[in-house]
C-alpha positions in Angstrom: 0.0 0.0 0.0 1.5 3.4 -0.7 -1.4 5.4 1.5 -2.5 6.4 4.2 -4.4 3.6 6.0 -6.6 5.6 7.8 -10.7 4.5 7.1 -12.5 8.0 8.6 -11.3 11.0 7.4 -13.3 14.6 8.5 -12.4 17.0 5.6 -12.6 20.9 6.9 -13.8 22.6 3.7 -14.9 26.2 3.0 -17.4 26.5 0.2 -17.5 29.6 0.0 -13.8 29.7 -1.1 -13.4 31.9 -4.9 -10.5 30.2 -6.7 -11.6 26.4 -5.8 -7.9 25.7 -5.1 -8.4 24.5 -2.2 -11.0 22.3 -3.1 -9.0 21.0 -6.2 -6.1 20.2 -3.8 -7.8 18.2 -1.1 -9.3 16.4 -3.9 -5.7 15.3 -5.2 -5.0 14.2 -1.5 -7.8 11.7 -1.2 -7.3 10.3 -4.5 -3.7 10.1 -4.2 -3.2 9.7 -0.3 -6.4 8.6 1.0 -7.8 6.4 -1.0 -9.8 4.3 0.3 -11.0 6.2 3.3 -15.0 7.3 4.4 -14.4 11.1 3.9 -16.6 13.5 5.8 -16.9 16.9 4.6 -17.8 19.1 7.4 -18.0 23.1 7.1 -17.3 25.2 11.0 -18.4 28.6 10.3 -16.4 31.0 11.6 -13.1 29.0 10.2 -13.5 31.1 6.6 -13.7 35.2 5.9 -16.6 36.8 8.5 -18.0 38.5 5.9 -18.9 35.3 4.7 -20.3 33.7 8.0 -22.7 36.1 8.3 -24.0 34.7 4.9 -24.4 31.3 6.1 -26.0 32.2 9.5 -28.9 33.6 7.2 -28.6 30.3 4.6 -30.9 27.2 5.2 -29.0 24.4 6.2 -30.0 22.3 3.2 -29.3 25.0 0.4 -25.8 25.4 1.9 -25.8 21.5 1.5 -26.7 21.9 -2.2 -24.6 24.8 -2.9 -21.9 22.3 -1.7 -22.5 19.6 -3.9 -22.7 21.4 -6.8 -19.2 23.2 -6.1 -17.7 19.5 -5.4 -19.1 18.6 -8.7 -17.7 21.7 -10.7 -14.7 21.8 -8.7 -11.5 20.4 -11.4 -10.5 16.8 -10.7 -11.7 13.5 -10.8 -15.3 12.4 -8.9 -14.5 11.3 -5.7 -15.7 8.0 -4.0 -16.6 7.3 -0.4 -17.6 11.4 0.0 -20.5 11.5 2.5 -22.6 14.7 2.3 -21.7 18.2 4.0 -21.8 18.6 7.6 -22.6 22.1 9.0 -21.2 22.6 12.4 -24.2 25.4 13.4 -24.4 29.2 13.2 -21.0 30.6 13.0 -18.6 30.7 15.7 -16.4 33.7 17.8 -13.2 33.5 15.7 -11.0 30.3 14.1 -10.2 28.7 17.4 -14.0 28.0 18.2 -14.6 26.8 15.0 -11.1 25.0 15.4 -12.7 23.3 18.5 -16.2 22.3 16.9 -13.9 20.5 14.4 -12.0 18.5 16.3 -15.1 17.5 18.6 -17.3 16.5 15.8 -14.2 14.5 14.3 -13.7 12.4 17.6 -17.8 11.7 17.7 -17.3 9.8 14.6 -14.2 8.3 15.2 -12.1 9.7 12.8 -8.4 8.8 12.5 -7.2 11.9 10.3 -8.3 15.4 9.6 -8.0 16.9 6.2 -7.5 20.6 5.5 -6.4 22.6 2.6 -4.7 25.7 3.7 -5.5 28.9 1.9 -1.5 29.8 1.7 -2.6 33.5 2.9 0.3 35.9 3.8 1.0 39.4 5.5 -2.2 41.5 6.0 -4.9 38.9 5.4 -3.2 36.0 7.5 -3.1 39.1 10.2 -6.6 39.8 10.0 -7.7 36.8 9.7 -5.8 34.4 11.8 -5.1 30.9 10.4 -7.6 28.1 11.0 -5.6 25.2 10.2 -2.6 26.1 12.1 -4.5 26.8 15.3 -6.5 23.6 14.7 -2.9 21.6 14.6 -2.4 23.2 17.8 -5.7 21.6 19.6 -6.4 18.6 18.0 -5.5 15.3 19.1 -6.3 13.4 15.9 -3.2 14.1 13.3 -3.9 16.6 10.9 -3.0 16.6 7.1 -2.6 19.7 5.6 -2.3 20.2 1.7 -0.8 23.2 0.1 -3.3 24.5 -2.7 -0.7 24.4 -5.5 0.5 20.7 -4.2 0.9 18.4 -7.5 1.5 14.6 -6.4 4.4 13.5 -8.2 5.2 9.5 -9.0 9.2 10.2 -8.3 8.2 11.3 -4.5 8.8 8.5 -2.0 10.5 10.1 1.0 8.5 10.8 4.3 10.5 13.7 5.6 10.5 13.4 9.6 11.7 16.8 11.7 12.6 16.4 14.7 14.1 18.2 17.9 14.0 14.8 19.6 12.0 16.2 22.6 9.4 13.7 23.8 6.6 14.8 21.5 8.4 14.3 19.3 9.2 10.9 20.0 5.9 9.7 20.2 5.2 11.4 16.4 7.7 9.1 15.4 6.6 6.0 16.4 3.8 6.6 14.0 5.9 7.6 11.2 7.5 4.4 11.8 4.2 2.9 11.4 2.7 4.5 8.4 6.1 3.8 6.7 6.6 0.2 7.4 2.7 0.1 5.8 3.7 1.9 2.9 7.2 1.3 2.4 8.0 4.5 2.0 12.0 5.6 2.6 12.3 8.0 5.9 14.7 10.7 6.4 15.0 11.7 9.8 15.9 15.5 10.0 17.7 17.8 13.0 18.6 21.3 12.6 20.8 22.2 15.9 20.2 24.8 17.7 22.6 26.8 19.3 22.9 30.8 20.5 25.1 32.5 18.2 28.3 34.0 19.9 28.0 36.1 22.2 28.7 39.8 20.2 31.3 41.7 22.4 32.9 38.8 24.6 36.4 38.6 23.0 38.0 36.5 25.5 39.8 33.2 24.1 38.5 31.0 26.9 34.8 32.1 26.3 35.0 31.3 23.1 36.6 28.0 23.3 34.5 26.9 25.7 31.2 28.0 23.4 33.0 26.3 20.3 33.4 23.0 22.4 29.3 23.2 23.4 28.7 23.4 20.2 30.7 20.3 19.2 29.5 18.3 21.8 25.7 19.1 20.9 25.9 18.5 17.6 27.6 14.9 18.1 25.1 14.2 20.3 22.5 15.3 17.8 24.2 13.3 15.6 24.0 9.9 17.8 20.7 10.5 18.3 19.7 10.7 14.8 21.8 7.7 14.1 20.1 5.7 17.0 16.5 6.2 15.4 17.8 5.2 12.3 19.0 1.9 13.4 15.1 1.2 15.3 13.6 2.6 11.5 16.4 -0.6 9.9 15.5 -2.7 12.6 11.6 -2.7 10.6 13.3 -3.3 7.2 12.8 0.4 6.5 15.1 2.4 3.9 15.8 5.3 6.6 18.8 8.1 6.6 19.6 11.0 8.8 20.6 14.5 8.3 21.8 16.7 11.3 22.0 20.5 10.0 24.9 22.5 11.9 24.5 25.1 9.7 25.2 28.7 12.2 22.6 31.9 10.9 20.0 29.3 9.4 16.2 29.8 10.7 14.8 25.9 11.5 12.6 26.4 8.8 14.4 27.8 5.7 16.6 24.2 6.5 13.3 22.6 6.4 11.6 24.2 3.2 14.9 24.0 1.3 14.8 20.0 1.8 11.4 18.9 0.7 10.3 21.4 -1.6 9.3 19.7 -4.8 11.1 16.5 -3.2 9.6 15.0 -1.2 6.6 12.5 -0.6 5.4 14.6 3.0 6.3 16.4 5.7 5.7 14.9 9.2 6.7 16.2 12.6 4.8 16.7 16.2 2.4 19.7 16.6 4.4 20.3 19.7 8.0 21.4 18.8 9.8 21.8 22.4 12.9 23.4 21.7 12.3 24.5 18.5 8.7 26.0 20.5 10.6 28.1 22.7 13.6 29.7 20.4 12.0 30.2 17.1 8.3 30.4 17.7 6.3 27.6 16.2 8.0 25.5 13.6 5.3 23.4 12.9 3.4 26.3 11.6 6.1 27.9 9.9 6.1 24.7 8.3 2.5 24.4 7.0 2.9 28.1 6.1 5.8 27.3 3.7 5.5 23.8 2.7 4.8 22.7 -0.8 4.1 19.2 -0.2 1.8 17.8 2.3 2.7 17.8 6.2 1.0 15.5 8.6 1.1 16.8 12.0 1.1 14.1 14.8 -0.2 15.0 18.0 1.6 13.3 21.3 -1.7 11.7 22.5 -2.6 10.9 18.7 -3.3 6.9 18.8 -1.4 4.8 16.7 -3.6 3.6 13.5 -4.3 0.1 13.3 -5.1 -1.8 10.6 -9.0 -2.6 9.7 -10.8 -4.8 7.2 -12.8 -3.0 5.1 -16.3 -2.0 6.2 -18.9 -3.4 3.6 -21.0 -0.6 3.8 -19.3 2.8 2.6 -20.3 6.8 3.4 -23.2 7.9 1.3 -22.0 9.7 -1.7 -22.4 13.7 -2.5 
């Protein structure tokens, strides 16, 4: 299998989006990573523009519903299988992190094992003013999140799963998963770590300091180093094709070391939506991450439970 296993997947859609890339991309992403899996498309009002929640407060349910299938329909791409109908999560809510919350809720009622979104790839002023659903729902939700950039292409030549990693305890427990969903899909894993060190001190000239600063930095990066090369030998251990890079680079942000790396190469992105160091120094990677990523990212919550195999249900979602 070269997919995600998961069998109940809540999609977070916005209708009401102009373009239709999102739609298009999420579309690609169950067709090329999901397939398979009962997808639920559920709308949260308050997750898209407000100008436009205050449209569907006034909208009946069930025209909202059609308007929804018919935009599914025109929407570029092949039909999808296994789509149930929309879900309306009531009159919208105070701002993205309520609607976040209805989200995750109404995806643990049903079960679900993955949530899907399609960021909007919004930047400056309108990422300001608007905040960003999907990276605050990474942030609360204990089911993994996919996200898919809206210009995302799949391409037949990706095959790497592209782990980050501060190797913090979250962190750890994201792996374990990875592990998982590439053992099941044989994909190859790179396990990345960009070290993180202050730069040197501006002004303190003494030779000592600095020796002492230089030989910190040494001894974290060879232990970065042996880390890295201790998670690759458990990935071998599970007949997995796995490698590790450790990035001692000085003056490069976590995330440019990221980006630069899977751009256009690889198969995902995956890391915890809990970043510990990199939390504390540099501000959330994992949404720098989503912001800036090309290719899909699968954020792994540290409670997220590990996917286990199912047969497949006879009975599939109602179609759209």
């Amino acid at each position: 299998m070269s997919h995600f296993q998961s069998k109940k997947v809540v999609w977070g859609v916005d209708p009401f989006e102009e373009s239709g890339r999102t739609i298009s991309a999420a579309k690609r992403a169950i067709q090329y990573l999901l397939q398979g899996a009962e997808v639920y498309p559920v709308f949260a009002p308050g997750s898209a523009i407000p100008e436009v929640s205050i449209s569907v407060e006034q909208a009946q349910v069930r025209g909202l519903k059609e308007f929804w299938k018919k935009r599914l329909a025109d929407t570029p791409g092949k039909p999808l299988a296994h789509v149930a109908g929309l879900s309306v999560l009531g009159k919208p809510s105070n701002g993205v992190r309520e609607a976040a919350k209805r989200l995750v809720k109404f995806s643990q009622s049903i079960d679900a094992e993955l949530i899907l979104v399609a960021t909007h790839s919004r930047k400056g002023l309108s990422r300001l003013l608007l905040g960003s659903f999907t990276e605050t729902l990474v942030t609360l939700s204990p089911i993994p999140v996919l996200t898919v950039h809206p210009g995302w292409q799949p391409s037949a030549g990706s095959h790497t799963v592209f782990f980050a990693t501060d190797f913090s305890e979250a962190s750890e427990k994201a792996f374990e998963k990875v592990l998982q969903f590439c053992a099941e899909t044989q994909r190859k894993l790179v396990i990345f770590n960009k070290v993180i060190f202050n730069d040197y001190p501006m002004g303190v000239l003494a030779p000592a300091v600095y020796v002492a600063y230089e030989e910190a930095f040494d001894a974290q990066v060879l232990e970065s180093k042996k880390k890295a090369n201790q998670w690759v030998k458990k990935a071998k251990s599970m007949k997995l094709s796995a490698s590790a890079v450790v990035d001692s680079e000085r003056g490069t942000a976590v995330t440019d070391s990221i980006l630069k790396r899977v751009n256009g190469k690889a198969y995902m992105v995956a890391l915890a939506s809990q970043s510990g160091p990199f939390l504390s120094v540099l501000g959330s990677t994992t949404r720098q991450v989503i912001r800036g990523s090309h290719q899909p990212v699968w954020v792994i919550h540290p409670k997220a439970k590990t996917l286990k195999q199912k047969k497949p249900t006879p009975r599939s979602a109602p179609r759209s």
